[in-house]
C-alpha positions as CSV (number, residue, x, y, z in Angstrom):
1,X,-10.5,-8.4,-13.3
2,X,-11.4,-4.7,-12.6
3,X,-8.7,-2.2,-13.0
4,X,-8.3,1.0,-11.5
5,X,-6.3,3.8,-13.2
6,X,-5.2,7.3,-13.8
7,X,-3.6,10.0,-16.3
8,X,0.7,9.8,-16.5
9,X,2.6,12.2,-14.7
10,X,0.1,11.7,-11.7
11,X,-0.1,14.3,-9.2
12,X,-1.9,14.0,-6.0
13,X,-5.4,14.9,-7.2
14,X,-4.5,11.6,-9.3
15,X,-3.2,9.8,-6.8
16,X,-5.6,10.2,-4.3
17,X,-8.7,9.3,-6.6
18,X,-6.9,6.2,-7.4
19,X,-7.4,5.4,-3.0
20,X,-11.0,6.5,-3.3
21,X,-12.1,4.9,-6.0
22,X,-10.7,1.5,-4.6
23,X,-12.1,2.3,-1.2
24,X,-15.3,2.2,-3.5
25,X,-14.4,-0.6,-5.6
26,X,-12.6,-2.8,-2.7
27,X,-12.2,-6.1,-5.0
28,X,-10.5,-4.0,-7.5
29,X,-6.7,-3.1,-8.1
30,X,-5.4,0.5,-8.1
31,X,-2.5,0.7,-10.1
32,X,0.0,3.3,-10.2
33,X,1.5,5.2,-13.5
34,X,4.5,4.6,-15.1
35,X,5.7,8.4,-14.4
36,X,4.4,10.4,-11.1
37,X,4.8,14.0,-10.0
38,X,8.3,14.1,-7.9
39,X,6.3,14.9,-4.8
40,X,3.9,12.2,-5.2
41,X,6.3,10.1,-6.1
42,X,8.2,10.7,-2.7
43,X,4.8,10.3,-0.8
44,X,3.8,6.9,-2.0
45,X,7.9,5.7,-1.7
46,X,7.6,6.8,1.8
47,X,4.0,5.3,2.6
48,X,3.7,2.8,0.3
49,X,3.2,-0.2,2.6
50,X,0.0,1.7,4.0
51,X,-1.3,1.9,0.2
52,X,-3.0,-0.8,-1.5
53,X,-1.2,0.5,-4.8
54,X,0.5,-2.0,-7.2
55,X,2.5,-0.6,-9.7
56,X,2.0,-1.4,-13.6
57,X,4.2,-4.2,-13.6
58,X,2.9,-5.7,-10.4
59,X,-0.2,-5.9,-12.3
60,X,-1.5,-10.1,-12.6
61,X,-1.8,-10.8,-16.5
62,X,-5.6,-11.8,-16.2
63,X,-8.3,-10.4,-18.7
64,X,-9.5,-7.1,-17.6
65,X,-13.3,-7.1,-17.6
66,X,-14.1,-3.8,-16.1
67,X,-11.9,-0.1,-16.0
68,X,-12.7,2.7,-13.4
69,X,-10.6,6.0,-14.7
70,X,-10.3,8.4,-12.7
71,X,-9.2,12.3,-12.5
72,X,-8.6,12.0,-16.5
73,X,-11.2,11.4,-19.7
74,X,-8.5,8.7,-21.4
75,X,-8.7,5.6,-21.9
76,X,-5.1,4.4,-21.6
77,X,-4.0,1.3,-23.7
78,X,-4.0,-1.9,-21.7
79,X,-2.9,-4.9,-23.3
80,X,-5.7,-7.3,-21.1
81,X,-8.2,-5.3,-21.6
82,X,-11.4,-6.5,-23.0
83,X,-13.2,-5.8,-25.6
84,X,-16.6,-4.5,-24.5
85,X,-15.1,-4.4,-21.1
86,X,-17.2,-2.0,-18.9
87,X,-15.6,1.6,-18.6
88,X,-16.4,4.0,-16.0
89,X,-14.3,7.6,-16.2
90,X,-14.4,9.5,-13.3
91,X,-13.1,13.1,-13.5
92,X,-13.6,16.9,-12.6
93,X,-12.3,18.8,-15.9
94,X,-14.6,19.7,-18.4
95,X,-15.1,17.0,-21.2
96,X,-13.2,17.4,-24.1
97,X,-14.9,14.8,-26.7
98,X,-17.4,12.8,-26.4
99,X,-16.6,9.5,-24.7
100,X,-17.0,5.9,-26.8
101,X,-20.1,4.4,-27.0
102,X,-20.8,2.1,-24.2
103,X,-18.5,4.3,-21.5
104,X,-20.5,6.2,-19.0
105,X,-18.7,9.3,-17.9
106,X,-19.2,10.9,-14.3
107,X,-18.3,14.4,-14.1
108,X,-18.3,16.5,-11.3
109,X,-17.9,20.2,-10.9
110,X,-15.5,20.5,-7.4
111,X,-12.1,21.6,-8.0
112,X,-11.1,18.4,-7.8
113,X,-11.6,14.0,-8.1
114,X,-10.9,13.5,-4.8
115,X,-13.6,15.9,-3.2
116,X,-16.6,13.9,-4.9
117,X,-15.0,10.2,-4.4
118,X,-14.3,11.6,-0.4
119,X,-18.0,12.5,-0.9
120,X,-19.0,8.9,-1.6
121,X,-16.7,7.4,1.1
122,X,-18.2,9.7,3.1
123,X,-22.1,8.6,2.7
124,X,-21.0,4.6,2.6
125,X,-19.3,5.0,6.4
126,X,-16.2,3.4,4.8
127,X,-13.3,3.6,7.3
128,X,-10.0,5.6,6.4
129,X,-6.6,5.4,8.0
130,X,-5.0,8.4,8.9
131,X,-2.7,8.5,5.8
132,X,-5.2,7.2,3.7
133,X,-7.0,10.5,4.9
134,X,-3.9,12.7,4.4
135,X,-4.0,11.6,0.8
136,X,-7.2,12.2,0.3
137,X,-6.5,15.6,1.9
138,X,-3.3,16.4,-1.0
139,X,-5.8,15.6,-3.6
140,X,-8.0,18.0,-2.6
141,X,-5.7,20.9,-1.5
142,X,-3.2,20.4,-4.7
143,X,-5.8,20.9,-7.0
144,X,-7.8,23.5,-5.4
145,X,-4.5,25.8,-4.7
146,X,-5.1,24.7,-0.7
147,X,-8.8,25.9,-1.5
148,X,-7.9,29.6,-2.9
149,X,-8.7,28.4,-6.4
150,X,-11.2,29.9,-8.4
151,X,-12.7,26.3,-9.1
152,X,-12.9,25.8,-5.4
153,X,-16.7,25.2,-4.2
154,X,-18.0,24.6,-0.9
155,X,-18.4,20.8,-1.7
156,X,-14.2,20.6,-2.0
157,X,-14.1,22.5,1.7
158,X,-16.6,20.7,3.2
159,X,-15.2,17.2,2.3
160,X,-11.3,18.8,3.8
161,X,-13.1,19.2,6.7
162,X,-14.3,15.9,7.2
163,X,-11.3,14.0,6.3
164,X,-9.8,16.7,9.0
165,X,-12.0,16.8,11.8
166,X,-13.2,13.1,11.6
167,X,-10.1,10.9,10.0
168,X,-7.2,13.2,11.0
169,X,-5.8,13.6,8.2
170,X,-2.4,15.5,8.9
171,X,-1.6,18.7,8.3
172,X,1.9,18.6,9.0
173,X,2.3,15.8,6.0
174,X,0.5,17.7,3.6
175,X,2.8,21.0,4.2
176,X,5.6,18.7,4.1
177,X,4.4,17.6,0.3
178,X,2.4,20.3,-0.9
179,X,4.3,22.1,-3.3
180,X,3.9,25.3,-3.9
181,X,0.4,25.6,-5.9
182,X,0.3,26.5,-9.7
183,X,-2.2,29.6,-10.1
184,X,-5.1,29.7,-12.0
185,X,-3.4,30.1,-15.5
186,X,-1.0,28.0,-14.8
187,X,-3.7,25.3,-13.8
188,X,-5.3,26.1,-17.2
189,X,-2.2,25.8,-19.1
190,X,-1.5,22.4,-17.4
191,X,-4.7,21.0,-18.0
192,X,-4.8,22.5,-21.7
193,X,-1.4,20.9,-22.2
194,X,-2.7,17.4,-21.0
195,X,-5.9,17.7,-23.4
196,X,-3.5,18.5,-26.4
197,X,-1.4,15.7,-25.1
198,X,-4.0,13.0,-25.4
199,X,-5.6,14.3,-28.3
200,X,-2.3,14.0,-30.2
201,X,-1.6,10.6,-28.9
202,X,-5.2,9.2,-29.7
203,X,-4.7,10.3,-33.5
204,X,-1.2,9.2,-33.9
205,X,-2.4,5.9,-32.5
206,X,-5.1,5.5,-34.9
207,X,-4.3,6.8,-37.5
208,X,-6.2,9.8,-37.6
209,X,-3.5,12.2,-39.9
210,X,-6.5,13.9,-41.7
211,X,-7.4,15.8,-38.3
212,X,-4.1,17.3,-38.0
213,X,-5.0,20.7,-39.1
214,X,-7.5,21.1,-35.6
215,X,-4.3,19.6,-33.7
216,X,-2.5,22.5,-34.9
217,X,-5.7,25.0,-34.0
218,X,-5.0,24.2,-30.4
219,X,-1.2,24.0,-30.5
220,X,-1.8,27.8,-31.8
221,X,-3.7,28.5,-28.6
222,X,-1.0,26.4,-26.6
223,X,1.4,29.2,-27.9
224,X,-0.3,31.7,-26.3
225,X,-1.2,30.8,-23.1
226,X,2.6,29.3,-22.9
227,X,4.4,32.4,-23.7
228,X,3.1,34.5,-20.5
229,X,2.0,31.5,-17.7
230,X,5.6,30.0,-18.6
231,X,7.2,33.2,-17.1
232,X,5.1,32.6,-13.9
233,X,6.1,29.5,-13.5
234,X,9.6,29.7,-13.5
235,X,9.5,32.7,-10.8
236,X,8.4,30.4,-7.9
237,X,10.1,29.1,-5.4
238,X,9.4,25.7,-6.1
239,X,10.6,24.5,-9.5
240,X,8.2,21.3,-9.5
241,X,5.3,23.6,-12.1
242,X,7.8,24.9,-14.3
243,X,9.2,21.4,-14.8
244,X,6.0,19.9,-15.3
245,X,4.8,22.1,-18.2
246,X,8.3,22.4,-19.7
247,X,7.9,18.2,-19.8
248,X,4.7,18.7,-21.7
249,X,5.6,21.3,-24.1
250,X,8.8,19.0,-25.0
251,X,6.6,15.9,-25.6
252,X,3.6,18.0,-27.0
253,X,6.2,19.6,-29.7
254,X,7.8,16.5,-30.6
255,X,4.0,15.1,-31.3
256,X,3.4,17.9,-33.8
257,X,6.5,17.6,-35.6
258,X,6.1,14.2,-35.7
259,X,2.5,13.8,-37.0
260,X,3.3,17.5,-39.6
261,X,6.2,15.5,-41.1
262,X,4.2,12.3,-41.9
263,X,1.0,14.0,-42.7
């Protein structure tokens, strides 16, 4: 069975490279996190029977043989899946550790997932439906600040303006879900907090107490990126960013406690 899947706490970017990568990978099964951004999650409750998600515990109990990743560089714990199971990570953030042997690793420098997957829907003349292109869309305007973002390129503007001018993807749904976008150091905080994140979580999982010490390295440069982006986040006039990162510093914390007191 070949499994599609993405990081926790999914936002659109997520999301939406979960659709493209199926549209890809047709004969494989997209399935949703446990935990998903509150807008997202009110999107996909809303549209869900134009989705071809299944959610984690929809998920048939065969073998998985094959694992697309997308919009994230880990490898979540899956209790079918194989080992030497073919891997494929798909993602747009800049690698933080090498990836296990055997795993190829497609990066891509748009501002987001979704622009180079839209890309490859693009060139195979796969057919979208006008939601599916809306998603698409949210992918690509959430993680590119509606395309203001420093990490924006043209590749991320010109795929928006496909799935626009040649799906219809609706701009009146994406206003209607499109929170109000993180800024740049917020977006690096976020994504910093998600690296930490996983990196904790791999070496609790395995073990790995001895490396605790570099753990502590980044939580150092956490701290400082936290103490002025948190003060942002909490002035706009949505609450969903300072929410997010106020999650992540709560789990994050309780990691480094955790992992100090049994080191």
């Amino acid at each position: 069975m070949h499994v599609i899947v993405t990081h926790p706490n999914a936002d659109f970017d997520a999301v939406a490279s979960l659709l493209g990568a199926w549209h890809l990978y047709p004969d494989a099964v997209p399935v949703l996190p446990p935990t998903l951004n509150r807008n997202v999650r009110d999107f996909i409750t809303l549209y869900q029977n134009k989705l071809p998600f299944l959610h984690q515990n929809e998920l048939e109990r065969n073998p998985i043989t094959r694992l697309t990743v997308v919009d994230t560089q880990y490898i979540p714990d899956l209790k079918n899946l194989q080992p030497g199971a073919a891997i494929h990570i798909i993602d747009h953030h800049e690698p933080h550790r090498p990836p296990p042997p055997g795993v190829i690793l497609s990066l891509t420098d748009t501002g987001s997932t979704t622009t180079l997957l839209v890309e490859q829907i693009r060139e195979l003349s796969k057919r979208l439906s006008s939601i599916e292109a809306t998603l698409l869309l949210l992918g690509i305007y959430e993680d590119t600040g509606s395309l203001t973002y420093a990490n924006t390129n043209p590749r991320d503007l010109q795929a928006a303006a496909w799935l626009l001018s040649n799906v219809h993807a609706r701009l009146d749904i994406v206003r209607e879900y499109l929170y109000y976008p993180m800024n740049d150091a917020q977006k690096e905080l976020d994504y910093l907090l998600g690296v930490i994140g996983e990196d904790i979580h791999q070496r609790a999982f395995y073990g790995d107490l001895d490396a605790i010490n570099e753990v502590w390295e980044k939580g150092e440069a956490f701290w400082k990126k936290w103490d002025y982006s948190v003060h942002e986040a909490i002035s706009m006039d949505e609450e969903s960013a300072a929410e997010k990162l106020s999650k992540r510093l709560i789990v994050i914390s309780g990691w480094i406690l955790l992992n100090s007191f049994t080191h």
